[in-house]
VEXZABA-622079 format. One record per residue (C-alpha): x, y, z; residue number from 0. Coordinates in nm, 2 decimals, decimal comma. Example, Ala and Ser with C-alpha at 12.3 -4.5 7.8 and 13.67 -1.06 7.14 Angstrom:
- 1,23 -0,45 0,78 0
- 1,37 -0,11 0,71 1
END
This chain:
- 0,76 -3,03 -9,15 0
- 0,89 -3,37 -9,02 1
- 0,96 -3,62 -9,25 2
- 1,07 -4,04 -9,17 3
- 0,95 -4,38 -9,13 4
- 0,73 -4,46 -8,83 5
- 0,86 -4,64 -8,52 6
- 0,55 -4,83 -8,47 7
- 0,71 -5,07 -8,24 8
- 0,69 -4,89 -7,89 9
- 0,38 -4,78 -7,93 10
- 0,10 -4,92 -7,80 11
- -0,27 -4,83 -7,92 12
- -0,42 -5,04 -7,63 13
- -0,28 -4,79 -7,39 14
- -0,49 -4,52 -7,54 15
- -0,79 -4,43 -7,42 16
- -0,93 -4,29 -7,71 17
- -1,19 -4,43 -7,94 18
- -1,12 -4,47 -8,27 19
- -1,40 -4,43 -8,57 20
- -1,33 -4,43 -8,94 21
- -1,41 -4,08 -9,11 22
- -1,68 -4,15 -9,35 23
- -1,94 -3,92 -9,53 24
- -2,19 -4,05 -9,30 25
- -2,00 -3,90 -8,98 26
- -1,91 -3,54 -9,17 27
- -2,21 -3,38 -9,04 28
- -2,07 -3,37 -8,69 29
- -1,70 -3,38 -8,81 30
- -1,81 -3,04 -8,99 31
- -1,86 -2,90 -8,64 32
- -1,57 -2,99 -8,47 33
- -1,40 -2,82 -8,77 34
- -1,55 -2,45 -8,71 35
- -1,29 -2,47 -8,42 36
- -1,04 -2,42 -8,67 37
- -1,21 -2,27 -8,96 38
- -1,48 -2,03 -8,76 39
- -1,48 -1,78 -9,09 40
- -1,67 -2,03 -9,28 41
- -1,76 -2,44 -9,33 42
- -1,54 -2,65 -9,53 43
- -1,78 -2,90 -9,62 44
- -1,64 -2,96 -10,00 45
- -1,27 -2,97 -9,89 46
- -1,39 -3,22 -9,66 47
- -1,59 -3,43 -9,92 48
- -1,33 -3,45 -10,13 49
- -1,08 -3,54 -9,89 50
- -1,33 -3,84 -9,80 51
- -1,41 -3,90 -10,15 52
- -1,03 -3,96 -10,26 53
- -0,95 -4,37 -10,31 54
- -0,59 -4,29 -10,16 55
- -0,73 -4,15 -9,82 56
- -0,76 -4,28 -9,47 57
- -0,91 -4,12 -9,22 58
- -1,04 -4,15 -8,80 59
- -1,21 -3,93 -8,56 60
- -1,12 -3,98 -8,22 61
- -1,43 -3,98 -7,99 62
- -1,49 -3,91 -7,64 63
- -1,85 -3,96 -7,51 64
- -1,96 -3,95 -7,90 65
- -1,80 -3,59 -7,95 66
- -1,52 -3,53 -8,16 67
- -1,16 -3,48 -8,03 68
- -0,92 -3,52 -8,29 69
- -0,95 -3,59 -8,68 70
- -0,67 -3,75 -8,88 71
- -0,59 -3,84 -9,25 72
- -0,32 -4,04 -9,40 73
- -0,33 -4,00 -9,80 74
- -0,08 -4,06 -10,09 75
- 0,17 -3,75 -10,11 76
- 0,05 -3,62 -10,49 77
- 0,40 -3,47 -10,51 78
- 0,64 -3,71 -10,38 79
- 0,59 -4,10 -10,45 80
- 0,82 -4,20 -10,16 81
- 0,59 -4,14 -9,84 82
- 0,22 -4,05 -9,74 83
- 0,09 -3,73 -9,57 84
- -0,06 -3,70 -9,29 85
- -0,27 -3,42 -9,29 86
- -0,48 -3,27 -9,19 87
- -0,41 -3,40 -8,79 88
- -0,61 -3,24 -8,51 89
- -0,64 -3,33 -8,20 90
- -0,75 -3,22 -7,83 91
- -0,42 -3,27 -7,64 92
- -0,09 -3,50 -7,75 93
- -0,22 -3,83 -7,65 94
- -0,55 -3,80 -7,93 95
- -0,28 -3,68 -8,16 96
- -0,06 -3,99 -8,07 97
- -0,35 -4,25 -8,09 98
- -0,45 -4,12 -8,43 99
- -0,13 -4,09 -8,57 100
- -0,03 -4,44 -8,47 101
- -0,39 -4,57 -8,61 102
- -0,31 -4,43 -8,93 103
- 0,00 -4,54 -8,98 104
- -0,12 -4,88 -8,89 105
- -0,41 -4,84 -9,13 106
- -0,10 -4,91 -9,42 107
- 0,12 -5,21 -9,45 108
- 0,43 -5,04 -9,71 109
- 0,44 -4,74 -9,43 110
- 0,79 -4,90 -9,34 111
- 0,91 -4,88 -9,65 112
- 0,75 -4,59 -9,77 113
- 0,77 -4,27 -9,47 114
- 0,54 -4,05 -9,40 115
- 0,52 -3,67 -9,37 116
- 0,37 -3,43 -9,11 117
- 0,34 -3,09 -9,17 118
- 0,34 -2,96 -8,82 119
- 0,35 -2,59 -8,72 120
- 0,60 -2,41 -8,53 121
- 0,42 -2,24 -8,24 122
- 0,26 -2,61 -8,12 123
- 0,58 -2,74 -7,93 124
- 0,38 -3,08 -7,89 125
- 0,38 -3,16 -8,25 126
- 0,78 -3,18 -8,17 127
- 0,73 -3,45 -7,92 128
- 0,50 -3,64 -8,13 129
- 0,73 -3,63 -8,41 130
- 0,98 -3,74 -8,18 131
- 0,77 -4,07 -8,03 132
- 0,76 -4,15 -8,40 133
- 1,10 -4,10 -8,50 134
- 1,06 -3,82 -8,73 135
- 1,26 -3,57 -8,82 136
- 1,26 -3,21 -8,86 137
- 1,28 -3,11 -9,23 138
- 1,20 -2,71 -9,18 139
- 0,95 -2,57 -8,98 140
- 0,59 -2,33 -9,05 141
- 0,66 -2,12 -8,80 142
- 0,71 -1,79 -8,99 143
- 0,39 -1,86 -9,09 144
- 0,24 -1,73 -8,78 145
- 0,41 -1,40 -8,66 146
- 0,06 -1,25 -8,69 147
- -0,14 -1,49 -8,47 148
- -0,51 -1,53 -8,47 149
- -0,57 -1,55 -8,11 150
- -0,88 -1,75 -8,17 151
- -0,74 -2,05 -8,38 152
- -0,65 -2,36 -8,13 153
- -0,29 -2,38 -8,29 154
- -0,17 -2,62 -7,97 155
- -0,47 -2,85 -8,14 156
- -0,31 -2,87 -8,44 157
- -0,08 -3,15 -8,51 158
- -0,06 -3,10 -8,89 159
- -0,21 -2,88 -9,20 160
- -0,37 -3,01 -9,55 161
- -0,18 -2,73 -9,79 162
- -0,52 -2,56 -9,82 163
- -0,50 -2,47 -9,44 164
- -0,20 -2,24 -9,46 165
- -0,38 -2,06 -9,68 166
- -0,66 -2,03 -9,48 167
- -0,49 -1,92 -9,11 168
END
């Protein structure tokens, strides 16, 4: 897990070539897709209705010729008042992950003050460098997690877990 408060300033969303949409229950229909990626035992259609439903929640898709190539939520930590989670974060390759992660954070003005937290996993060495372009740092790490790994789960696509996922991997 990486915890710290966003560098926002050397980052620049216009270099990004990513297209941004907000997550909405209009859009989970093809969000819920994407998702069988991750979750092929099974859909997650309420986790992800209540995860939209929630007035402390923020979330983007990322979009490529109108398919989904990242997903990312930024909403209140429940268990620390200091900083907001980002999680879940998925994303294609480390620039998606990069262009949703800065969107987010954008998406709040007290993210300075407050920090945020990504619960990235050890076996995806990009989540270190995107951690690293945000000035994060590393509070423990997932890995141990994963000494039995599902060949079939992307783990280089993802960026950062919601605490239901590690229960679901």
């Amino acid at each position: 897990m990486f915890k710290g408060y966003p560098d926002l300033e050397n980052m620049d969303e216009s270099q990004s070539h990513v297209i941004l949409e907000e997550l909405t229950l209009s859009n989970l229909p093809q969000l819920l897709e994407y998702d069988k990626e991750f979750y092929p035992h099974g859909t997650r259609k309420q986790f992800w209705e209540r995860t939209v439903g929630r007035k402390d929640y923020t979330g983007f898709l990322a979009k490529k010729k109108n398919a989904i190539i990242g997903v990312g939520v930024l909403q209140s930590n429940r268990t620390e008042t200091v900083e907001y989670r980002i999680a879940p974060l998925y994303a294609n390759n480390l620039d998606v992950a990069r262009a949703l992660l800065h969107k987010l954070c954008l998406s709040r003005k007290d993210i300075g003050s407050k920090g945020i937290k990504l619960e990235g996993i050890g076996p995806n060495n990009n989540v270190l460098s995107l951690a690293t372009d945000f000035r994060l740092k590393m509070v423990y790490q997932w890995e141990r997690l994963y000494t039995r790994h599902d060949e079939s789960l992307p783990i280089a696509k993802l960026y950062s877990l919601a605490s239901l996922d590690i229960f679901v991997i």
